[in-house]
C-alpha positions, 0 to 999 in steps of 0.5 A, spaced: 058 404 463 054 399 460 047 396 458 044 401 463 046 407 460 041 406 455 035 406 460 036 413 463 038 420 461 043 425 463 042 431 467 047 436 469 049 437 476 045 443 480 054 443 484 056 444 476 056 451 471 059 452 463 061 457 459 062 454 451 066 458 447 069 458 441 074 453 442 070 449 447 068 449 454 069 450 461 065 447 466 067 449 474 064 445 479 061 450 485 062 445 491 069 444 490 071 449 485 075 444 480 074 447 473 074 442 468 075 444 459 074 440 454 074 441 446 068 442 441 066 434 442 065 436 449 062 441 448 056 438 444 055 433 448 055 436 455 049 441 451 046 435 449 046 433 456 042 440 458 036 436 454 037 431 458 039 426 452 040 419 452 047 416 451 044 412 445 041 419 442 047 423 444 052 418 440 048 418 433 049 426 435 056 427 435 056 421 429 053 425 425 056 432 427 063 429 426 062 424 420 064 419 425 063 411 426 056 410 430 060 406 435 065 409 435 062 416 437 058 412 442 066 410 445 067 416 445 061 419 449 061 414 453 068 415 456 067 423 456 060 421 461 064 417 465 069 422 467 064 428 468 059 423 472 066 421 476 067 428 477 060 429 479 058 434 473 053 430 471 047 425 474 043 419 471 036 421 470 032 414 470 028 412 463 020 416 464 
C-alpha cells in the first residue's frame, strides 16, 4: 500500500463478522468460511476500521495505544490492512 491510502477510508466487508475478546479477535469471512485471529493490536485496528477511519488516523491510534513510534505503527497498520483487504475482510472507501 502506498500514497493512496491516505486519500480513502476502510470499511468492513458485508462477506466479513468478528468476535473481540480478551485476547483479541476472531473475524469469519461468510463467503468462504475462513476464520481469521488476530491479537489486541488487531483487534483495535479492525474497530478502527468499523469507524471508517483513515490509515493516517488509525496509525496515530495504535501509536498512542501501545507508545510506539508514529511510523512504526503506520508499518505496522499498514501490513495488517493488507492482509485483511487481501483476504477480502475489508474494502477502501474513497475520500468524502
Amino acid at each position: 500500500m502506498t500514497n493512496e491510502l491516505n486519500d480513502c477510508s476502510f470499511a468492513v466487508s458485508p462477506e466479513a463478522v468478528a468476535s473481540i475478546h480478551d485476547e483479541g479477535i476472531v473475524i469469519l469471512h461468510l463467503g468462504n468460511g475462513h476464520f481469521f485471529s488476530c491479537n489486541g493490536t488487531g483487534a483495535h485496528i479492525w474497530q478502527a476500521i468499523e469507524r471508517h477511519l483513515s490509515l493516517e488516523a488509525i496509525a496515530a491510534e495504535i501509536s498512542s495505544a501501545f507508545q510506539i513510534a508514529l511510523t512504526t505503527a503506520r508499518q505496522h497498520t499498514v501490513r495488517f490492512l493488507d492482509e485483511l483487504e487481501l483476504n477480502a475482510l475489508i474494502q477502501r472507501e474513497a475520500a468524502s
